[in-house]
RODO-2510 file (C-alpha; in nm, 4 decimals, decimal comma):
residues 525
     n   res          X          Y          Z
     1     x     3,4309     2,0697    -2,0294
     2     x     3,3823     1,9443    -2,3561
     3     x     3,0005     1,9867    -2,3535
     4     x     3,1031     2,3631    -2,2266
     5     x     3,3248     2,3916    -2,5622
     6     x     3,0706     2,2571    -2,7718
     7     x     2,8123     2,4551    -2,6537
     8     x     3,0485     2,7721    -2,7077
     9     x     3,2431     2,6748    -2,9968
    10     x     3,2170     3,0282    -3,1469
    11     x     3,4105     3,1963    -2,8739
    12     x     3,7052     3,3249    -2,8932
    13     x     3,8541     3,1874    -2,6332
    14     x     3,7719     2,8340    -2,7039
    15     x     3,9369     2,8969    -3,0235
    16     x     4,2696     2,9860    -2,9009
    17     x     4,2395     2,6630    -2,6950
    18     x     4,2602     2,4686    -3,0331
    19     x     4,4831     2,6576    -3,2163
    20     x     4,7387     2,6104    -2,8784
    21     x     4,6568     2,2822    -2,9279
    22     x     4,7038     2,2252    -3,3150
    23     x     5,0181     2,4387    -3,2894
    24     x     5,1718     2,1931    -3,0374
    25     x     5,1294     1,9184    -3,2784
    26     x     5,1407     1,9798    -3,6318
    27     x     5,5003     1,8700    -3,7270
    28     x     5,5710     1,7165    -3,4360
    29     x     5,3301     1,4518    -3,4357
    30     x     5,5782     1,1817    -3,5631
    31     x     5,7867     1,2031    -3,2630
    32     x     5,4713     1,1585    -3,0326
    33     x     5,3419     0,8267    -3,2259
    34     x     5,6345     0,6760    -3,3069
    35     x     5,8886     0,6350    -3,6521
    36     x     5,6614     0,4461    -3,8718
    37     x     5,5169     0,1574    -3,8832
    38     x     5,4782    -0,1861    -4,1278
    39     x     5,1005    -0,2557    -4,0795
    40     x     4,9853    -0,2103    -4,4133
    41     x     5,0332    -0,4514    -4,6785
    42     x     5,0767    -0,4386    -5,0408
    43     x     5,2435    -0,1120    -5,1521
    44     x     5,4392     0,1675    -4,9481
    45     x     5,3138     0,0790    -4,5670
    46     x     5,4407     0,4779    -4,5183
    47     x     5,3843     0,8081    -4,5626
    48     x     5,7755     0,8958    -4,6215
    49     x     6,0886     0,7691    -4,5488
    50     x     6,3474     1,0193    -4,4439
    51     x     6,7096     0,8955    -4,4198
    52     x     6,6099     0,5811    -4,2998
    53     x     6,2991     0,6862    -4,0530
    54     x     5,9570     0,6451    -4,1924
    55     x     5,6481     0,8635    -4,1157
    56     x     5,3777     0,6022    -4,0932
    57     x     5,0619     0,6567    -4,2933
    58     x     4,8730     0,7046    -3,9213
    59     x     5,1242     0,9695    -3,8347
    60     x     5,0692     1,1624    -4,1749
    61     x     4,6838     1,1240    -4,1609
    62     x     4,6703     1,2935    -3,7951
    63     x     4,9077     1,5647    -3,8794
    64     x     4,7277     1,6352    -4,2188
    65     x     4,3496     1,6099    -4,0273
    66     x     4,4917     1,8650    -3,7154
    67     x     4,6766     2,0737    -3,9925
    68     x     4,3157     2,1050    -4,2277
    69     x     4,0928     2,1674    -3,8858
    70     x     4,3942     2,4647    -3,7961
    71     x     4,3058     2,6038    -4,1358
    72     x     3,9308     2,5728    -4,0676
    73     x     3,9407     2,7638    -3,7594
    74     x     4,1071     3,0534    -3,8741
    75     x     3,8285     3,0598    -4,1911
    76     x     3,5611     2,9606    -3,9596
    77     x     3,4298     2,7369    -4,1795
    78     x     3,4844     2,3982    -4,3462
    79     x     3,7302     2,3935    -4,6431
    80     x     3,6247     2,2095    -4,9683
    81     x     3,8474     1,9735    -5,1859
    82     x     3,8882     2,2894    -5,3650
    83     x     3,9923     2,5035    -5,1328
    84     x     4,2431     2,2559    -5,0121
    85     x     4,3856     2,1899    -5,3328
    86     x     4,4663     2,5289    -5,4087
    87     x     4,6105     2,5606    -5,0363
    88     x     4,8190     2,2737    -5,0917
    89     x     4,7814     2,1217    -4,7073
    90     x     4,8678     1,7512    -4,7923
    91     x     5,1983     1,8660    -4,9461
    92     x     5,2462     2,1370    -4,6715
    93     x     5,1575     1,8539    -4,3999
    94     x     5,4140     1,6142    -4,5639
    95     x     5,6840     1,8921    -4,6177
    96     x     5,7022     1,9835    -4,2209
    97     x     5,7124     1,6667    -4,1245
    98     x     6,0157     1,5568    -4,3416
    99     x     6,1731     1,9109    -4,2541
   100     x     6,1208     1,8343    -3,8606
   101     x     6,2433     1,4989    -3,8737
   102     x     6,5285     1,6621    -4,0542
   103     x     6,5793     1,9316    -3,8397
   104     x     6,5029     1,6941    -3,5546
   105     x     6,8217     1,4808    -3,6198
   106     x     7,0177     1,7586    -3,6969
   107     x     6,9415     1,9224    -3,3317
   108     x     7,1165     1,6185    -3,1536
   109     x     7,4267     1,6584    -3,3513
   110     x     7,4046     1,9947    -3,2758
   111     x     7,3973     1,9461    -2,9444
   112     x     7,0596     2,0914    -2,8660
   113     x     6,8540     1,9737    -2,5877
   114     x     6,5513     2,0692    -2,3671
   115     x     6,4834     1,9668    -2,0503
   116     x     6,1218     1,9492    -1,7981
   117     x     6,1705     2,2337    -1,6521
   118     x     6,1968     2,4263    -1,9477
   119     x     5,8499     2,2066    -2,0750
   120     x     5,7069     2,2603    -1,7407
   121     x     5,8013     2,6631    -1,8097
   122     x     5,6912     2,6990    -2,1224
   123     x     5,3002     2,5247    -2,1140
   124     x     5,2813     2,7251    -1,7956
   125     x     5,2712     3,0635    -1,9861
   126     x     4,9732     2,9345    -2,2186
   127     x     4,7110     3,1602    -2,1352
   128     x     4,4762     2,8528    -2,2283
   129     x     4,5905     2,6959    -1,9115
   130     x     4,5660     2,9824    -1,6672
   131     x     4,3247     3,1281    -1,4809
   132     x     4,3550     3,4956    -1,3187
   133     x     4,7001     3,5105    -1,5043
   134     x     4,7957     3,1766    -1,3183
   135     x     4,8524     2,8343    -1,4253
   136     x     4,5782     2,6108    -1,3385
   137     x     4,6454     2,2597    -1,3496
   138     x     4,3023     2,1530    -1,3451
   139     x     4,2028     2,3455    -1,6294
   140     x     4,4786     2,2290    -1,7863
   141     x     4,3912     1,8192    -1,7674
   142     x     4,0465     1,9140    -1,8038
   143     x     4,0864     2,1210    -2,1831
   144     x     4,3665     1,8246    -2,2728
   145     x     4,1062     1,5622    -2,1814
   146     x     3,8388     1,7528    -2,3817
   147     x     4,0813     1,7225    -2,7040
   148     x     4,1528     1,3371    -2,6542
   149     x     4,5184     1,3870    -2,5427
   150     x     4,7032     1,2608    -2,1993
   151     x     4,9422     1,5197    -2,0431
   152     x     5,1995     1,2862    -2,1431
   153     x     5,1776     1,3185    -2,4824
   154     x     5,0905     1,6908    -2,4581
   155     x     5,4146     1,7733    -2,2800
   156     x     5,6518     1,5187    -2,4753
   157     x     5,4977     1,7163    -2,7941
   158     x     5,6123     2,0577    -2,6599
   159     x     5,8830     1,9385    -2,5616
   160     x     5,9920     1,8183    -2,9364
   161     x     5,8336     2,1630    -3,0491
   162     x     6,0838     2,3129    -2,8336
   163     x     6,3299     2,1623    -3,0023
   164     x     6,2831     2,2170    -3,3237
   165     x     6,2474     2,5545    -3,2175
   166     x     6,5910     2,5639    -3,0178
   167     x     6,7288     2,4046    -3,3403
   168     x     6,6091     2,6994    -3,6061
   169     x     6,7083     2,9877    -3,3173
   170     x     7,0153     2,8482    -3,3648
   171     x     7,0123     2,8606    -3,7185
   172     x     6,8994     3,2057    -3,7502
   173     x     7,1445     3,3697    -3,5183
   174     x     7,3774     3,3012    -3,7582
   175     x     7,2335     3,5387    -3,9814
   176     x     7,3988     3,9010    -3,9956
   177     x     7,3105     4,1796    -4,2437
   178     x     7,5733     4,3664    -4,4408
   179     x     7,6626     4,7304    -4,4577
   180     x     7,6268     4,7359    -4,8313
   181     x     7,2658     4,5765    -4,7720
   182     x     7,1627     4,8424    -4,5060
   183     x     7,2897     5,0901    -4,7730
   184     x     7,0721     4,9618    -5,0320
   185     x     6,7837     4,9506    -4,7785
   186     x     6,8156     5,2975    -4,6746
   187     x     6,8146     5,3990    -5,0967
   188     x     6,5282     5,2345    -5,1641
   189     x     6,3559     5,3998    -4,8524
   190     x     6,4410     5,7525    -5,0231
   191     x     6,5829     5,7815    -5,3585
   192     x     6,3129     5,8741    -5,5516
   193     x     6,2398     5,7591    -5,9425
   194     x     6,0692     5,8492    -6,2735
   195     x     5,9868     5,5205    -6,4835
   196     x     5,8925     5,5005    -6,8484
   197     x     5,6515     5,3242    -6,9696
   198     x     5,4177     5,1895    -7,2231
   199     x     5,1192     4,9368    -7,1700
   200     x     4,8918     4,7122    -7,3694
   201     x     4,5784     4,5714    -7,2789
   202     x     4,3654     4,2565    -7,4049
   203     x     4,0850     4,4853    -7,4930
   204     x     4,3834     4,6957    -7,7180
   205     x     4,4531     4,3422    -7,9334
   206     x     4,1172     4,1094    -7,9119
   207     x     3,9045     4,2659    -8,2562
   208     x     4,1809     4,1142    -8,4818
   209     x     4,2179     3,7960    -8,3743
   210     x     4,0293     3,5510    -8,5896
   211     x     4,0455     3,1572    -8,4273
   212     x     3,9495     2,8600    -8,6464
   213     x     3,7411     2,5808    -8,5461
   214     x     4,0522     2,3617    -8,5261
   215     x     4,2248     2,6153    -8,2667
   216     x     3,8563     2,6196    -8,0578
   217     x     3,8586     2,2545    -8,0390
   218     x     4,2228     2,2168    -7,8953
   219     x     4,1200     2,5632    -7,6646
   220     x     3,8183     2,3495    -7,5531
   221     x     4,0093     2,0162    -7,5367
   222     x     4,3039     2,1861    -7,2580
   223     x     3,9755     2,3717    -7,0809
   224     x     3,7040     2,1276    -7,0475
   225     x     3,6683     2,1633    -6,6794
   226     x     3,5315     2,5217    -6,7942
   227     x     3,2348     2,4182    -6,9945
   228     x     3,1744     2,0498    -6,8776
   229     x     2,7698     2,0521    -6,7320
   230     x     2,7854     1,9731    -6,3716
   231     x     2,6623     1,6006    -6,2661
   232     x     2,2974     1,5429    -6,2009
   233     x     2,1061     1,3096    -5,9681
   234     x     1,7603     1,2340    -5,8792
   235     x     1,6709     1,0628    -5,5608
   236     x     1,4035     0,9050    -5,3766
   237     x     1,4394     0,9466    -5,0096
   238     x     1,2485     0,8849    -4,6373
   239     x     1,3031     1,1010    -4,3786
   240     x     1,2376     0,9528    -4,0324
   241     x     1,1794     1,2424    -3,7639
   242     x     1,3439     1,1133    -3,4066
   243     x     1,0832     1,4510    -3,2187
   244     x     0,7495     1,2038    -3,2915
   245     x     0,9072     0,8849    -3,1095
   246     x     1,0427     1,0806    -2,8034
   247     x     0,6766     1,0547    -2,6666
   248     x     0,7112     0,6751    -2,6812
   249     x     1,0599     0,6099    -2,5432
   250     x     1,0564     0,5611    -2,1703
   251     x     1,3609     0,5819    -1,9614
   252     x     1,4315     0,4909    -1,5811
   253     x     1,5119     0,7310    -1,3169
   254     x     1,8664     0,5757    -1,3183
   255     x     1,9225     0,6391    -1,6770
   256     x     1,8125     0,9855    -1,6392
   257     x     2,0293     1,0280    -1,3498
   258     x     2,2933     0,8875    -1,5751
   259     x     2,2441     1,1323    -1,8817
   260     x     2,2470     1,4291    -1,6160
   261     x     2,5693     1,3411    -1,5055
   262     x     2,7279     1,2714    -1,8774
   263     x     2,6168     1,5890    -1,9799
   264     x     2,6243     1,7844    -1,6967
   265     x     2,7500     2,1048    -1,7837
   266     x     2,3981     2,1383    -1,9620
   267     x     2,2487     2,2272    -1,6255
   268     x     2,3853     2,5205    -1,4808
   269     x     2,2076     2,8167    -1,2697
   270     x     2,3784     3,1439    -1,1785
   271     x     2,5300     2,9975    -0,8943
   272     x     2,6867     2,6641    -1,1091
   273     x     2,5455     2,3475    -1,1553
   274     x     2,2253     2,2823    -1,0363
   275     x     2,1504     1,9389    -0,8685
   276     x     1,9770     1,6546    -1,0073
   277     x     1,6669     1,7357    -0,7708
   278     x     1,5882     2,0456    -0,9410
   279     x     1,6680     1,9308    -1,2699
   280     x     1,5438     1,5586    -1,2816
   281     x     1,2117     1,6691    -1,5033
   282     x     1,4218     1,8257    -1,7831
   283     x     1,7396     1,6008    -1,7582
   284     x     1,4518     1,2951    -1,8208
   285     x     1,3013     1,4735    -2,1172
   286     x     1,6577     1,5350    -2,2327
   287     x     1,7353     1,1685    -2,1886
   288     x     1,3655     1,0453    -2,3781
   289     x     1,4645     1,2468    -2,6570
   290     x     1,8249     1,1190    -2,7082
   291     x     1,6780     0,7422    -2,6437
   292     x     1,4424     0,8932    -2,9443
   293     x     1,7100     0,9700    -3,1732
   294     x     1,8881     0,6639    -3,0585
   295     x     1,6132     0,4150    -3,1344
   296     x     1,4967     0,6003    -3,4713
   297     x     1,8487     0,5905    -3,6045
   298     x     1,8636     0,1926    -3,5205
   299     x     1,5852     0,0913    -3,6718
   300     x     1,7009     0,3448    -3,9929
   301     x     1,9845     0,1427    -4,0313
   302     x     1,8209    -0,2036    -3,9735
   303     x     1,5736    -0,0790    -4,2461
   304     x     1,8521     0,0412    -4,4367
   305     x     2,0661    -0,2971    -4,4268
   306     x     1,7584    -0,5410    -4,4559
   307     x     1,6719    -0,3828    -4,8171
   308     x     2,0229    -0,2495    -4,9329
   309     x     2,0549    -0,5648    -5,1668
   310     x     1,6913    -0,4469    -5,3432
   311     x     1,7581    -0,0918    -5,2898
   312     x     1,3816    -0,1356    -5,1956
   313     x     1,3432     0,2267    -5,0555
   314     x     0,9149     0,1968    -5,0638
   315     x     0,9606    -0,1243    -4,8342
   316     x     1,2188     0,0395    -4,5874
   317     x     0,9772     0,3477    -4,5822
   318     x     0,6906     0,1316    -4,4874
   319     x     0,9325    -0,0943    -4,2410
   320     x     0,9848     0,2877    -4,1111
   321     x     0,6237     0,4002    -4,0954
   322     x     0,7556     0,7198    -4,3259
   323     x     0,6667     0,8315    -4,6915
   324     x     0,8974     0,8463    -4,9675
   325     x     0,9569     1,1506    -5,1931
   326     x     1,1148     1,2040    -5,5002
   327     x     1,3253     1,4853    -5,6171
   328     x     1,3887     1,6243    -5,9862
   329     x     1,7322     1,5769    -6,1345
   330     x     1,9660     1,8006    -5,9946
   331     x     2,3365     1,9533    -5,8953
   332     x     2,5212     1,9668    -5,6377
   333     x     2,4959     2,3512    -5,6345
   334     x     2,1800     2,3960    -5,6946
   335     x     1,9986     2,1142    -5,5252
   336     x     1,6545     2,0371    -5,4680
   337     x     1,3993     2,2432    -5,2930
   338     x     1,2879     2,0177    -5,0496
   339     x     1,7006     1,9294    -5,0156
   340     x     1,8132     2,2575    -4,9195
   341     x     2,0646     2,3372    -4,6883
   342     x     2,0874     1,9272    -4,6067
   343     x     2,4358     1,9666    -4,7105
   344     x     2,5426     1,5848    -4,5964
   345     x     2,2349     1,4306    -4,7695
   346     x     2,3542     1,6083    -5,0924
   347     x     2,6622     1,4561    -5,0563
   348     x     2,5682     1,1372    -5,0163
   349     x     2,3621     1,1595    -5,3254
   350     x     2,6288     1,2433    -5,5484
   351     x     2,8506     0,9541    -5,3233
   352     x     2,6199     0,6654    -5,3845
   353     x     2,5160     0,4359    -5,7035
   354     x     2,2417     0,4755    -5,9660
   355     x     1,9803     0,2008    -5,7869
   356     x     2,1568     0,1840    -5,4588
   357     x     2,0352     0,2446    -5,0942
   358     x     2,2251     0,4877    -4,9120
   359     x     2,1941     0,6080    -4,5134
   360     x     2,0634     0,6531    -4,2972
   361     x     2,2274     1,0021    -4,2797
   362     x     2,1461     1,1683    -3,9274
   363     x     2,0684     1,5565    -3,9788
   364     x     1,9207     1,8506    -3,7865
   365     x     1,5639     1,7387    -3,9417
   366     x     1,5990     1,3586    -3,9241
   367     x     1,7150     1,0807    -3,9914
   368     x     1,7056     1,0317    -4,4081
   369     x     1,7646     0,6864    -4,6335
   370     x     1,8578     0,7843    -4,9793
   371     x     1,7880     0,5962    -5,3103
   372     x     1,9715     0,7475    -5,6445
   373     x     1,7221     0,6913    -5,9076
   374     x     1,8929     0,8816    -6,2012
   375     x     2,2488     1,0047    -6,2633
   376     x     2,4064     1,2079    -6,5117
   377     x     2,7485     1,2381    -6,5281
   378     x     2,9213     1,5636    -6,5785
   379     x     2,9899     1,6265    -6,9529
   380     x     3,1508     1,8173    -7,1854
   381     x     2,9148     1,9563    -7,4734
   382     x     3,0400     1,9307    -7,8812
   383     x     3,1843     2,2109    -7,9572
   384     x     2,9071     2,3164    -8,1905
   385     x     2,6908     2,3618    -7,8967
   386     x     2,8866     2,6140    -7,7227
   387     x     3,1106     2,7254    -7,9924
   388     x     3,0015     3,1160    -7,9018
   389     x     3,1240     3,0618    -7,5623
   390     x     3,4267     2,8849    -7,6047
   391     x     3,5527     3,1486    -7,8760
   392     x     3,4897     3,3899    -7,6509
   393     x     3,6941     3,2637    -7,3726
   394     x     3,9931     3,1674    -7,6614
   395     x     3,9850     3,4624    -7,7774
   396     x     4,0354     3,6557    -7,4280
   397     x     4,3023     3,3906    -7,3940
   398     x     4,4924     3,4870    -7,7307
   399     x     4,4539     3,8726    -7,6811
   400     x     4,6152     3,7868    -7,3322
   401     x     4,9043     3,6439    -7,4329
   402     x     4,8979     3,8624    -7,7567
   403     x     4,9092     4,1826    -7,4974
   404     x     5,2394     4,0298    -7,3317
   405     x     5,4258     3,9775    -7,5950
   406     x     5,3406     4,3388    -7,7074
   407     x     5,4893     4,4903    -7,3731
   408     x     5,7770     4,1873    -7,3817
   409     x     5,8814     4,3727    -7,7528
   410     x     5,8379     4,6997    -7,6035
   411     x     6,1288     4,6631    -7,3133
   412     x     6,3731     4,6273    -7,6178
   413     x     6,2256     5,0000    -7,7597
   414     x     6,2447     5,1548    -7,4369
   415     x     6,5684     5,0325    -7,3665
   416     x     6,6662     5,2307    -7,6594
   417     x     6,4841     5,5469    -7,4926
   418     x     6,1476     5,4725    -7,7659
   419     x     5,8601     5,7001    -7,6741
   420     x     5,6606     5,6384    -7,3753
   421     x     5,4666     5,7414    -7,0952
   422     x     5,5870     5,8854    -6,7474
   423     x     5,5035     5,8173    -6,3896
   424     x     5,6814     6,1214    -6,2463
   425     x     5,8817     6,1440    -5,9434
   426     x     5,7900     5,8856    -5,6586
   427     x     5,9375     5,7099    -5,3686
   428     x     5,9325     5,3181    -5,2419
   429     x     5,5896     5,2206    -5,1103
   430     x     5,5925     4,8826    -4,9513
   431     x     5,1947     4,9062    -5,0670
   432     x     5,3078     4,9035    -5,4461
   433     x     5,1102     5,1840    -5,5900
   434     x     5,3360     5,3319    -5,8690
   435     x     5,1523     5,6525    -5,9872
   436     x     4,9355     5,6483    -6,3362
   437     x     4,9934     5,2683    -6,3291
   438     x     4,8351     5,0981    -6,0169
   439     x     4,9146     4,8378    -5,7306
   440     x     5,1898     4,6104    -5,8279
   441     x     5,5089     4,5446    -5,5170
   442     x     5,6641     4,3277    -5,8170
   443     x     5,6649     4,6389    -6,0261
   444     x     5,7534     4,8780    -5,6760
   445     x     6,0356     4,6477    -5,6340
   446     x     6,1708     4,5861    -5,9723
   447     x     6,1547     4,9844    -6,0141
   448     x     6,4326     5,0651    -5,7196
   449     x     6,6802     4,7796    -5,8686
   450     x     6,7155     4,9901    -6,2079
   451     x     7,0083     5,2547    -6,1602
   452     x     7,0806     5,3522    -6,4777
   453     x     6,8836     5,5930    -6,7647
   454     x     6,6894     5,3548    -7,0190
   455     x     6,7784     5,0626    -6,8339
   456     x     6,4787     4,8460    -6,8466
   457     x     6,2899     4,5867    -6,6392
   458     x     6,3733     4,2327    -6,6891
   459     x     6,0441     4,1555    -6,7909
   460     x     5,6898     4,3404    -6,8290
   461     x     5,4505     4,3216    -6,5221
   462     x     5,0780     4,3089    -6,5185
   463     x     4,8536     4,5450    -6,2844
   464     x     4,5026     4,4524    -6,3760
   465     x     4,4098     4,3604    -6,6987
   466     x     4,7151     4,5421    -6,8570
   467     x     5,0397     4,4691    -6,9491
   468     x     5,3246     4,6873    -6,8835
   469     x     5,7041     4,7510    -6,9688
   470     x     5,8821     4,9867    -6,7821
   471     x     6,2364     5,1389    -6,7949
   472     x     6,4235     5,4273    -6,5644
   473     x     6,3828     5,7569    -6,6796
   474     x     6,5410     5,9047    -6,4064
   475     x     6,7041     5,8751    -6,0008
   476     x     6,7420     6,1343    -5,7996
   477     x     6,9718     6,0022    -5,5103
   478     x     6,8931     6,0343    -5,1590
   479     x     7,2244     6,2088    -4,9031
   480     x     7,3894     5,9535    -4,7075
   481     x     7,4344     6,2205    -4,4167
   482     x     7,1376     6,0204    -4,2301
   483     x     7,2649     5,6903    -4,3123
   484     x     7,4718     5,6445    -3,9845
   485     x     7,2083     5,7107    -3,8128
   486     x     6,9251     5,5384    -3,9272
   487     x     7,1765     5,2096    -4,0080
   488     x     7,0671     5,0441    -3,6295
   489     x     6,6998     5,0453    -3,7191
   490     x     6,6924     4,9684    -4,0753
   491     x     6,9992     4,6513    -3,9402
   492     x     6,7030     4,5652    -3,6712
   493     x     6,4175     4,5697    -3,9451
   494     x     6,6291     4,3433    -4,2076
   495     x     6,7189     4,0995    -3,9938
   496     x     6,4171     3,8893    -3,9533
   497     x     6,3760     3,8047    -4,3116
   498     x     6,7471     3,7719    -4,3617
   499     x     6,7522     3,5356    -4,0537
   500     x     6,4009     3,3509    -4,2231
   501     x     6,6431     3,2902    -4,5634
   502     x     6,9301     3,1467    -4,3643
   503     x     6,6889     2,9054    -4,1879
   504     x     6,5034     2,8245    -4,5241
   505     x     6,8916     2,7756    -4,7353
   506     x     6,9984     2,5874    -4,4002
   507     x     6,6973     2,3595    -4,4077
   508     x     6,6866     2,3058    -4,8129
   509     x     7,0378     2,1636    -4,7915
   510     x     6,9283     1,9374    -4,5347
   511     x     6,6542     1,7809    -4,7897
   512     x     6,9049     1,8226    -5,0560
   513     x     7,1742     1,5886    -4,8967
   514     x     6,8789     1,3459    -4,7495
   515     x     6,7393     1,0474    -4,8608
   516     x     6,3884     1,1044    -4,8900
   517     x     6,1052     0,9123    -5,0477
   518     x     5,7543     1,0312    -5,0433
   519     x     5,4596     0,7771    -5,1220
   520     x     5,2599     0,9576    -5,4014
   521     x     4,9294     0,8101    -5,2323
   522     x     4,9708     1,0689    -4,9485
   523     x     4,9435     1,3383    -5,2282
   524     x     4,6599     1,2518    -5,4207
   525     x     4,2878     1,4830    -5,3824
***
């Protein structure tokens, strides 16, 4: 099975496998492992401590790892420290945990419970389990077993999921929605309004600003990330290839026999597997070429240990039978020729020491041992090196905030009924596109709050590069003749988010009356 998922990892289906999978886990995982653990000394041995029960370090770390691979599924590729940051997963991993064990406690006072049947039920409907529409229990041990997990702790998982889930239903049945909201609902569906308003733009401010050098060097002193030059390295490496040994390894007919049936799936005719018989030449020259690979990356890393102290890469080369090459300095992003697309070996450049022997590193070409021979750090010019461009990102900075403050002034003029543009007549989209202005729901939203002539938005919204203050012109109300009838559906389309608020108010004074301490190691990139 596994070899079948591998072998198929861009289908569809296999991906709805592991996002069942993740799903059943993330948030829950503390339940299935345990509450915390002491095995780490010196420090916080946990990864938060919650009224008293700890999430272990372990528990946070498998949670976070299932949580990033979720996110890398749906992306279909693999996230960088960048792209994590900015998605915030460590502090999203360590938020649903606290909130489940939260939530968790919580259920058993209110008296929620689940029992097998209603497990039993529930995994029974996962279409990653069935086959023709049925439940399959084979499939179902065999996908578990190719993800590392025992029905036990796949069913004790959904069963806390459950749970949890049990708990917030609960919650959010609580949740009701107001005449006087439907009412406001059904306005904002079709009064209609005319906004004032006046915009400034960067472009509109930028040829009077004048910056001195001592405003450029405290610009470039809160942005150096934006000019610093990017590290460097240049390496010597060897590259061992496993394909020119495979003629040289010998195997026996039992550990061919053996590597057929590990990897059996491999061999598979129109009518299913194919026997050993029929497959016992390629299955061997399957098995040589793994021994290969085996035996190359061994004596890599003998090399690789037996002349890390030296960093002696010309020695392990010869120990190797390989040549060493040498690359110019270069970045990360733009890495040497001969480097390209060898995205693990560039990583390990950057990872290792000036002088030090790194590997071996195991890639689609070979098997590579790395030595760093130069290394630049990343740096951040003087400033009379790249005064041009840093002015000309201050200065887009100033005429920025200069452009802001414009439209913040202007709400006080039109709120007087000053001079300004018009929109002209328009109703609520939920898309945001406000005629003569542009996409903004911020703006689309703020406009059907304002109910009175001249009354002005709290604050000025941007829609691309401009700034802009708005204020009512005019409202032309809507008849409430329709309103008893369209009050079911517009009730039926509220409640969702109103029920989402409850949960989210019911759960925030859950953290805000709990004890909760958070080791800051759990946070850091």
């Amino acid at each position: 099975m596994l070899g079948v998922m591998r072998k198929y990892k861009q289908s569809i289906v296999i991906k709805i496998v592991f996002v069942v999978i993740v799903l059943s886990f993330i948030g829950t995982i503390f339940l299935v492992w345990g509450k915390g653990g002491d095995g780490q000394r010196g420090g916080k041995s946990y990864a938060a401590s919650v009224n008293g029960t700890k999430i272990s370090l372990d528990e946070f770390q498998k949670s976070y790892y299932r949580t990033r691979g979720l996110y890398e599924q749906i992306y279909g590729k693999t996230l960088t420290p960048e792209m994590e940051k900015q998605m915030g997963i460590k502090k999203l991993t360590i938020d649903t945990l606290i909130d489940n064990v939260l939530i968790f406690d919580e259920a058993k006072k209110m008296g929620v419970k689940v029992n097998k049947d209603e497990v039993a039920a529930e995994i029974a409907k996962i279409p990653a389990f069935q086959n023709n529409g049925a439940f399959d229990f084979n499939l179902y041990q065999q996908t578990l077993k190719a993800n590392r997990l025992t029905p036990k702790e796949f069913e004790e998982a959904q069963e806390q999921e459950m749970l949890l889930a049990k708990a917030r239903n609960k919650v959010k049945m609580g949740a009701t929605v107001t005449d006087a909201e439907v009412k406001d609902a059904f306005k904002k569906q079709n009064d209609k309004v005319d906004l004032a308003y006046v915009s400034f733009s960067p472009a509109d401010v930028k040829g009077g600003i004048k910056l001195t050098d001592q405003e450029l060097t405290t610009y470039l002193q809160d942005h150096q990330n934006e000019f610093k030059t990017p590290e460097q390295v240049s390496v010597a490496y060897t590259l061992v290839n496993p394909a020119q040994a495979a003629g040289k390894a010998t195997v026996t007919p039992e550990e061919a026999q053996t590597y057929y049936q590990k990897n059996i799936d491999r061999y598979q005719g129109k009518g299913g597997i194919l026997p050993f018989s029929e497959v016992k030449d390629q299955a061997t020259a399957d098995a040589q070429k793994q021994k290969a690979a085996k035996e190359a990356y061994e004596k890599a890393a003998e090399a690789a240990n037996k002349f890390k102290t030296t960093g002696d890469i010309n020695a392990a080369a010869a120990a190797l039978g390989s040549k060493v090459e040498k690359t110019a300095l270069f970045t990360a992003k733009a890495p040497a020729a001969a480097l390209a697309g060898e995205n693990e070996v560039i990583a390990r450049s950057f990872a290792i020491k000036q002088g030090e022997l790194g590997g071996p590193v195991e890639t689609a070409k070979g098997i590579y041992l790395i030595k760093v021979l130069d290394k630049k750090p990343a740096a951040v010019p003087p400033l009379a090196q790249i005064k041009s461009a840093v002015e000309a990102k201050a200065v887009e900075a100033k005429a920025a905030e200069l452009a802001k403050k414009k439209a913040e002034e202007a709400l006080q003029q039109l709120a007087k009924g000053g001079a300004a543009k018009s929109t002209g007549s328009f109703g609520y989209a939920a898309t945001g596109a406000v005629p003569t202005i542009g996409t903004s729901p911020e703006l689309m939203e703020a406009a059907f709050t304002l109910t009175a002539p001249n009354q002005a938005a709290k604050q000025p919204f941007k829609v691309g590069d401009r700034w802009y203050a708005v204020s009512l012109k005019s409202r032309t109300e809507a008849p409430l003749a329709d309103l008893a009838a369209k009050a079911p559906g517009i009730k039926a389309a509220l409640l969702p988010k109103k029920q989402q608020e409850v949960l989210e108010k019911w759960v925030k004074g859950l953290r805000d009356k709990a004890k909760i301490d958070i080791n800051p190691l759990v946070l850091q990139d």
